[in-house]
N, C-alpha and C positions, 0 to 999 in steps of 0.2 A: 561115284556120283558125278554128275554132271552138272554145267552152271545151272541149270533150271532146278534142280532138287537141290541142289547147295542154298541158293536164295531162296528158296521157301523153310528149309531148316533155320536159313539166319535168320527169316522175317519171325517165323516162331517164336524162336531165343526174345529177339526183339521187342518181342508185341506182350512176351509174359512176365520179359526186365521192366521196358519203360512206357510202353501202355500203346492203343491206338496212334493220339494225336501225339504224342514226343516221338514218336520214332520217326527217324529221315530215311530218306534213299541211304544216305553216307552212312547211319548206324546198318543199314542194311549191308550193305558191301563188305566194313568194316565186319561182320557178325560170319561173313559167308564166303568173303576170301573170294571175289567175285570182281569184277567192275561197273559202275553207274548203266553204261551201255548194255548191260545183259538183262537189267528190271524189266527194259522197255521190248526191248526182242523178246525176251522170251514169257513176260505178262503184261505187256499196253502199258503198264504203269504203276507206281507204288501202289495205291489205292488197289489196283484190282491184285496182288500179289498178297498184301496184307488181307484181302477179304478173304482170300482162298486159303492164307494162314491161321487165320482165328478157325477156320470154318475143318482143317486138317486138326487143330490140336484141341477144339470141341469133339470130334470125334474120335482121337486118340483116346482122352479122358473117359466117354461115353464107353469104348471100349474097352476099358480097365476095372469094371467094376462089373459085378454080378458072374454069373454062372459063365458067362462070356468070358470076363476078364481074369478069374479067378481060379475057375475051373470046381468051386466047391460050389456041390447043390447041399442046402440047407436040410437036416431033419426034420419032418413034422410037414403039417400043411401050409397054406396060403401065406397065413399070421406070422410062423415061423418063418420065411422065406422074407415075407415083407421085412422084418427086423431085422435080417440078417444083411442087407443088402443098404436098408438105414443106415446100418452099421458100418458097413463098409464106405457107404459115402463121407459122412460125417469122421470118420475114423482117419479117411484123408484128405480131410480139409484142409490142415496144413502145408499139405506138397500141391493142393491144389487152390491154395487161397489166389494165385497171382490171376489164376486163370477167372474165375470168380468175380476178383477185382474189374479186371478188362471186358467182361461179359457184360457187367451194370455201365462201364464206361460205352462197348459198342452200343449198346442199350438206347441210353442219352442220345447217341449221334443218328440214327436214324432218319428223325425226320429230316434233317440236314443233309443227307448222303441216300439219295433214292440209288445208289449201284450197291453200298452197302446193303441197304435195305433187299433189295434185291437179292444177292448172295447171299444172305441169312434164310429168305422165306423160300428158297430152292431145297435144301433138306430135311425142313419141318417136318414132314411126313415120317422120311426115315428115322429122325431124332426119334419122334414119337413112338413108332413100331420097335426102337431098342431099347427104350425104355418101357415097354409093354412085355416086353419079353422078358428083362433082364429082373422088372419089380413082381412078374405076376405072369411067369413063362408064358406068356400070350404067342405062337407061333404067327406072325403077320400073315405067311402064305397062305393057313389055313382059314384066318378069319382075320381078313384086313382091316374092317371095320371095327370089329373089337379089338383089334392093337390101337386102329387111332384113335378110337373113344379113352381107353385104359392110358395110354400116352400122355395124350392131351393132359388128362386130370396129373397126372406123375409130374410132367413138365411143369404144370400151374406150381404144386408143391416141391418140388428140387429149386422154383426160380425162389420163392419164400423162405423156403427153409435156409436156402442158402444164403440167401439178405439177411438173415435174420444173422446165422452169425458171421457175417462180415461186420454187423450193427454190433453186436454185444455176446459175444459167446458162451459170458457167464449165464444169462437165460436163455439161449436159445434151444429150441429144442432137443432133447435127444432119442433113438433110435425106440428105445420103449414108449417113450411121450406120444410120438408120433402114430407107432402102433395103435396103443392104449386108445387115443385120441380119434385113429380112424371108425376103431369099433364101436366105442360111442355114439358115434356119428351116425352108424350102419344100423346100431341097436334105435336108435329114436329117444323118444320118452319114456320107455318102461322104466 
């Protein structure tokens, strides 16, 4: 590897150790075996090396779970496959609390940071279409529009569900809950 993918591996380490706003240039260099002068050459600036960091191990995560990451397709239909993929998220919460954590902090920072902002709302789309595909095999190519509809809605529930246990784990939902919970929802009032 080279100073440019060394420094984006240590801004990663970094940003999943001690979060957006604590991390320095110097934890950066220190993580990457790099020097201060290679931030700026080779990304403009901490700020845009750290955007591109969150935004590399958001989609690392993204592509670690479901039929993607995994490589098991679920038995059974929709319902089966929705739960199975529940399951998997929730089931690594723990190796993936840090990220989580740092996700609600870039969160916060937003309206403060329009470049952040900025670099977040660049992949929305594709966020959305892999998690269309990954909860509810939605192929994007074939019907773009129903990955982004189906997305969207996944997106709204993974940012919740995932609050919920960063809040209290002891009730937060689990993988049948959710299920269970969709159907309901889908059944009406009968």
């Amino acid at each position: 590897m080279g100073h440019r993918e060394d420094l984006l591996e240590g801004a990663k380490r970094c940003l999943l150790e001690k979060g957006y706003a604590r991390t320095t240039a110097r934890d950066i260099v220190a993580a990457s075996g790099t020097n201060l002068a290679s931030i700026g050459y080779h990304y403009g600036s901490k700020e845009a090396l750290l955007n591109q960091a969150f935004v590399a191990v958001a989609e690392e995560w993204g592509d670690s779970f479901g039929p993607r990451g995994s490589g098991a397709e679920p038995a059974g239909g929709a319902p089966e496959r929705l739960a199975a993929v529940w399951e998997e998220v929730i089931g690594a919460f723990e190796q993936s609390k840090a990220l989580w954590r740092l996700q609600f902090e870039i969160v916060s920072r937003l309206e403060r940071e329009p470049e952040l902002k900025k670099a977040l709302a660049g992949p929305q789309l594709s966020v959305r279409h892999g998690l269309a595909r990954s909860f509810q095999d939605v192929d994007p190519e074939q019907d773009p529009e129903k990955a982004r509809l189906i997305g969207t809605v996944y997106q709204a529930l993974l940012t919740g569900v995932m609050a919920q246990w960063l809040i209290d784990p002891e009730t937060a939902p689990g993988a049948g809950e959710l299920t269970d919970g969709l159907r309901a929802i889908m059944a009406g009032d009968d």
